[in-house]
TORKOL-4160 file (C-alpha; in steps of 0.2 Angstrom, whole numbers, padded with zeros to 4 digits, m for minus):
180
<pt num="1" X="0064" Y="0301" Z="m0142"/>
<pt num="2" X="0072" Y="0293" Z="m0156"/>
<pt num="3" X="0063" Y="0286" Z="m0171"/>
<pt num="4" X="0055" Y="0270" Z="m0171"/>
<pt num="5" X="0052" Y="0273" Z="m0149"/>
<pt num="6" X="0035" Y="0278" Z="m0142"/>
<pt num="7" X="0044" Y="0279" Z="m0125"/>
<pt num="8" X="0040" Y="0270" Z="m0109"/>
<pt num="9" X="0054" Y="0257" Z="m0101"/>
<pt num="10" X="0056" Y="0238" Z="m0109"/>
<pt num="11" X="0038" Y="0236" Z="m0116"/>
<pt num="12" X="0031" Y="0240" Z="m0096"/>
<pt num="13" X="0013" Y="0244" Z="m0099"/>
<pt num="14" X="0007" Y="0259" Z="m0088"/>
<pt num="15" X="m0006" Y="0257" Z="m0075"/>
<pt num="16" X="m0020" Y="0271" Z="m0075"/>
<pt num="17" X="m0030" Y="0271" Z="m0060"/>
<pt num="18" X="m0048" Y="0276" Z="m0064"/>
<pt num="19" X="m0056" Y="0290" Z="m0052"/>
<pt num="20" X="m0068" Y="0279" Z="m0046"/>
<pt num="21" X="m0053" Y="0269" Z="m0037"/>
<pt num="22" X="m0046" Y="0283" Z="m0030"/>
<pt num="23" X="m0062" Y="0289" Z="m0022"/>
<pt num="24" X="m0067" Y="0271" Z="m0014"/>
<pt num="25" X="m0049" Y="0272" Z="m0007"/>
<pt num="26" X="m0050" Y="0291" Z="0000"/>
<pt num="27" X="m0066" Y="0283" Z="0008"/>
<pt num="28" X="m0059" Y="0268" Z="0015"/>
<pt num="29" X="m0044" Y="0278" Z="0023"/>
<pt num="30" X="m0056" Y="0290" Z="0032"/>
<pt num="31" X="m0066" Y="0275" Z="0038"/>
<pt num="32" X="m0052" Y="0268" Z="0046"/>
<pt num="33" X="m0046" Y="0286" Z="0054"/>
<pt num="34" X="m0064" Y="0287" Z="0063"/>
<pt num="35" X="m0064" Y="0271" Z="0069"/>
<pt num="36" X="m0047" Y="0271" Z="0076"/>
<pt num="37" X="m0052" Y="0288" Z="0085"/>
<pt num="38" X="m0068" Y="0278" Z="0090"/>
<pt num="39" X="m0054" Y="0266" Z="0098"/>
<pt num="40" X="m0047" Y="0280" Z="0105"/>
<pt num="41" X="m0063" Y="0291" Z="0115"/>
<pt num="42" X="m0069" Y="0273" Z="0119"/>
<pt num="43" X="m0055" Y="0263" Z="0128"/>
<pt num="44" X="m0052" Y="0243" Z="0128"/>
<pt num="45" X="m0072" Y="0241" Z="0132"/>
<pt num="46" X="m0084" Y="0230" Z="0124"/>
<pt num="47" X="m0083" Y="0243" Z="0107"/>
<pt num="48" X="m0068" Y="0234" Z="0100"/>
<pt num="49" X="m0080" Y="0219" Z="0095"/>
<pt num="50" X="m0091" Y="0230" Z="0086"/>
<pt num="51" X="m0077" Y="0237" Z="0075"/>
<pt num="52" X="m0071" Y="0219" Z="0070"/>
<pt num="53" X="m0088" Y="0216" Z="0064"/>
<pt num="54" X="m0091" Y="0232" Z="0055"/>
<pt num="55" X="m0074" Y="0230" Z="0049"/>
<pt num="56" X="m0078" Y="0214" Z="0041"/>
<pt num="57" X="m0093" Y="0221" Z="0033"/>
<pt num="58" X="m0085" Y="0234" Z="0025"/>
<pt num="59" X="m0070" Y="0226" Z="0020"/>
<pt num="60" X="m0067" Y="0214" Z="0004"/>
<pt num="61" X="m0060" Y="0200" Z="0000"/>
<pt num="62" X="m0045" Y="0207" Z="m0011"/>
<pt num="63" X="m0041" Y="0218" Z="0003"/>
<pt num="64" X="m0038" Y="0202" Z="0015"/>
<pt num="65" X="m0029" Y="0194" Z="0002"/>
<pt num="66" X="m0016" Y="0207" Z="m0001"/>
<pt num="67" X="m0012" Y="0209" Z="0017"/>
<pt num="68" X="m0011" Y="0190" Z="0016"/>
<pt num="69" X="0002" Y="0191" Z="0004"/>
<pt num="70" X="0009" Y="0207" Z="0014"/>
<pt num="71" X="0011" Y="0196" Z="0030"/>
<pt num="72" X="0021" Y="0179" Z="0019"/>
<pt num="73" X="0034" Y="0192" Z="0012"/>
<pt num="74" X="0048" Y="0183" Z="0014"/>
<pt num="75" X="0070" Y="0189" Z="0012"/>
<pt num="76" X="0070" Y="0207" Z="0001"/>
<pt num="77" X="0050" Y="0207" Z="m0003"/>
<pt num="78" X="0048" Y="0215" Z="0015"/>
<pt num="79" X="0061" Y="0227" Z="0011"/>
<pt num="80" X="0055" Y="0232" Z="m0005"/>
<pt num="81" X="0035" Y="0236" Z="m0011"/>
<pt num="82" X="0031" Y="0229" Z="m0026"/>
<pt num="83" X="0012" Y="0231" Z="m0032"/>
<pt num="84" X="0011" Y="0215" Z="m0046"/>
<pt num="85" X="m0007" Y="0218" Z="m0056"/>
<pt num="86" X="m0003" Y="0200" Z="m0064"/>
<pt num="87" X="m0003" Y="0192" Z="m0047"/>
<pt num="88" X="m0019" Y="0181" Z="m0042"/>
<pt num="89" X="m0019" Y="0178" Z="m0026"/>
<pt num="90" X="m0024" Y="0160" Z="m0019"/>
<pt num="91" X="m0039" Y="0158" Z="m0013"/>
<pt num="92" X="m0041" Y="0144" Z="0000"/>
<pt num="93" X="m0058" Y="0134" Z="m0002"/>
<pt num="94" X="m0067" Y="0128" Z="0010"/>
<pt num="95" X="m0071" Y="0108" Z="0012"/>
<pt num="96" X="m0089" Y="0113" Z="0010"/>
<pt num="97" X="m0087" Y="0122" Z="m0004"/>
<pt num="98" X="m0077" Y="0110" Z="m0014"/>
<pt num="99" X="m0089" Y="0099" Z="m0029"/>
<pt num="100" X="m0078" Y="0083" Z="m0028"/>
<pt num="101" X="m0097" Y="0076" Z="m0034"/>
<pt num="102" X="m0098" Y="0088" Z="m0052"/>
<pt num="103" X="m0092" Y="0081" Z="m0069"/>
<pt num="104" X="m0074" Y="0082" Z="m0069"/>
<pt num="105" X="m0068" Y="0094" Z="m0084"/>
<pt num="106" X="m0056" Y="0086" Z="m0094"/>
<pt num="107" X="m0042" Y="0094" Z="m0102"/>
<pt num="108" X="m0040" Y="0089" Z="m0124"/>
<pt num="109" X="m0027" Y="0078" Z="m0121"/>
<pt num="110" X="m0035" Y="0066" Z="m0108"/>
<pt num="111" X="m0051" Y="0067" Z="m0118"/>
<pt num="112" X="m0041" Y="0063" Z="m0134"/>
<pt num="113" X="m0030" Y="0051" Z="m0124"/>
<pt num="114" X="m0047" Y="0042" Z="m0115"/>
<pt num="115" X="m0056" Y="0041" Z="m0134"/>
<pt num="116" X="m0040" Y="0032" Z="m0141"/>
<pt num="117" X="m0040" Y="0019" Z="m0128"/>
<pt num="118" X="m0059" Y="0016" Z="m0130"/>
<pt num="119" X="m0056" Y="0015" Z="m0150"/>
<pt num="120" X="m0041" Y="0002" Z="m0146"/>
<pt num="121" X="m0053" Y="m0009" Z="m0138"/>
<pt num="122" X="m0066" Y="m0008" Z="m0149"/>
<pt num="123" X="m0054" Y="m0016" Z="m0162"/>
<pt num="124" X="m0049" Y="m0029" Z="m0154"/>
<pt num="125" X="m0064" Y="m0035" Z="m0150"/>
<pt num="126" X="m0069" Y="m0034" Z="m0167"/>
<pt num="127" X="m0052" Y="m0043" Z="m0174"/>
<pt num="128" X="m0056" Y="m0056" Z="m0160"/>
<pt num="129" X="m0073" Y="m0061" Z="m0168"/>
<pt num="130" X="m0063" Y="m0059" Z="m0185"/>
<pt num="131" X="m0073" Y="m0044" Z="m0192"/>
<pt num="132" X="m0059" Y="m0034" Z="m0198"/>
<pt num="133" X="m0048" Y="m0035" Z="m0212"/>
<pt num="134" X="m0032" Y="m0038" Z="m0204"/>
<pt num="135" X="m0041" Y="m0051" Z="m0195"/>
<pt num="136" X="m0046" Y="m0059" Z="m0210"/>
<pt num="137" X="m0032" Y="m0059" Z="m0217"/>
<pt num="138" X="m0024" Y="m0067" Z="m0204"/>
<pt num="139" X="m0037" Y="m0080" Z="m0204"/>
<pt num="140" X="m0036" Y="m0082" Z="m0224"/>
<pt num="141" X="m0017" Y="m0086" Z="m0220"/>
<pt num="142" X="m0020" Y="m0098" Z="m0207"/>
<pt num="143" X="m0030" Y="m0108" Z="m0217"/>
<pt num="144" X="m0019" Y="m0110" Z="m0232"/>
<pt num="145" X="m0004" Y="m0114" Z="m0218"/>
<pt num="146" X="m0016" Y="m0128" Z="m0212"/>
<pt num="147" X="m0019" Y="m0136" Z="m0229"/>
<pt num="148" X="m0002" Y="m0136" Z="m0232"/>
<pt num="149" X="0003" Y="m0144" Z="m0217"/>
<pt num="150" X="m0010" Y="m0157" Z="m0221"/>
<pt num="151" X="m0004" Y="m0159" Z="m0237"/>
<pt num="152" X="0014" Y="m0162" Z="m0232"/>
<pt num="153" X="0009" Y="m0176" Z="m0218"/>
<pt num="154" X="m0001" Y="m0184" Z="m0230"/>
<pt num="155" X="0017" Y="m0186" Z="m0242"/>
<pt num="156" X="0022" Y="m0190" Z="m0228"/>
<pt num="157" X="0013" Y="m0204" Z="m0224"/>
<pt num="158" X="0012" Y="m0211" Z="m0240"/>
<pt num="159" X="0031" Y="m0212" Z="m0241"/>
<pt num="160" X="0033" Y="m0219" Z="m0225"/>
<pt num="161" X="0020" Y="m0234" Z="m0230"/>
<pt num="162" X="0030" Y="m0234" Z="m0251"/>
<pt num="163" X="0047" Y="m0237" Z="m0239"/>
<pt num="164" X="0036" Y="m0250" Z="m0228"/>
<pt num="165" X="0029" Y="m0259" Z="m0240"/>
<pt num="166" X="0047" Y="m0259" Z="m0253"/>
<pt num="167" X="0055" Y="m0265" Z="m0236"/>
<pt num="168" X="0042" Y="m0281" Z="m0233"/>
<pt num="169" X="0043" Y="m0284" Z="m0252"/>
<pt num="170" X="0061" Y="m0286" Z="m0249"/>
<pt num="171" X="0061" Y="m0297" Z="m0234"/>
<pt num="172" X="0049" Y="m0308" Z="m0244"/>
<pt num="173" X="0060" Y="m0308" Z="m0259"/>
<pt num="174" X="0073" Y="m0315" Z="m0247"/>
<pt num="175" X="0061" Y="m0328" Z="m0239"/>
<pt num="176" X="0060" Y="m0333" Z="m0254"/>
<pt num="177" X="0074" Y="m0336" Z="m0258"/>
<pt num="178" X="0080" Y="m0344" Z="m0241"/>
<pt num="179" X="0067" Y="m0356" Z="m0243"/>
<pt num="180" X="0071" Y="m0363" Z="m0256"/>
C-alpha cells in the first residue's frame, strides 16, 4: 500500500455484520426449511392458512419491505444484487394512521417567511394611523405642501383682484373722460 492509503476502494465504508445478525438469520432460514417440509408431509389442506399467519408473526416489517423493493426491480437491477444500506424503503401509511389534525411542523424558512409577512402588516397599520417615523414624516411634508399651496392661491387672488380693480379704475378713468 503506498504512503498516505489506509486501503479499501474510493472512500467505500465496509460493512461488519455483527454475530447477533448472523444468528437471527441462520434461525430465520431453518424456520423456513421446517415449514416448507411441513408444506410438504401435509399437502394443499387447510395447514397452508396456518403457515401464512405464523409466517406473518414471525416476519418483520424490513423483511416485506426488501422483497418489496425485490419485486419493482426494474431493466439491470434484476440482473445484478445490490444490497444498498443507505436505502430507506417507503413506507405506505395508512388513511387511519395519517394526523392531518396535529400541528403542522414548519420548516425555518416558512416560519421566517410567515413572521416577515406578520411584521409587514404590523407596519402598516401603524404608518396608517401615522405612528411611525416615516409616516410622520410624510405627514410633516404634507403639511408644509399645503401651506404652500395656500399661500400661492392666496397671491393668487390678490393679483387677480390688483389686475381687477387697475382694470375698473381704468374704465372709470375713461368714463371720465368720455363724459366730459
Amino acid at each position: 500500500v503506498p504512503a498516505g492509503r489506509k486501503g479499501g476502494h474510493k472512500g467505500r465504508a465496509r460493512q461488519y455484520t455483527s454475530p447477533e445478525e448472523i444468528d437471527a438469520q441462520l434461525q430465520a432460514e431453518k424456520q423456513k426449511a421446517r415449514e416448507e417440509e411441513e408444506q410438504k408431509e401435509s399437502g394443499d389442506g387447510a395447514a397452508g392458512d396456518p403457515k401464512k399467519e405464523k409466517k406473518s408473526l414471525d416476519s418483520d416489517e424490513s423483511e416485506d419491505e426488501e422483497d418489496d423493493y425485490q419485486q419493482k426491480r426494474k431493466g439491470v437491477e434484476g440482473l445484478i444484487d445490490i444490497e444498498n444500506p443507505n436505502r430507506v424503503a417507503q413506507t405506505t401509511k395508512k388513511v387511519t394512521q395519517l394526523d392531518l389534525d396535529g400541528p403542522k411542523e414548519l420548516s425555518r424558512r416558512e416560519r421566517e417567511e410567515i413572521e416577515k409577512q406578520k411584521a409587514k402588516e404590523r407596519y402598516m397599520k401603524m404608518h396608517l394611523a401615522g405612528k411611525t417615523e416615516q409616516a410622520k414624516a410624510d405627514l410633516a411634508r404634507l403639511a408644509i405642501i399645503r401651506k404652500q399651496r395656500e399661500e400661492a392661491a392666496r397671491k393668487k387672488e390678490e393679483e387677480r383682484k390688483a389686475k381687477d380693480d387697475a382694470t375698473l379704475s381704468g374704465k372709470r378713468m375713461q368714463s371720465l373722460s368720455l363724459n366730459k
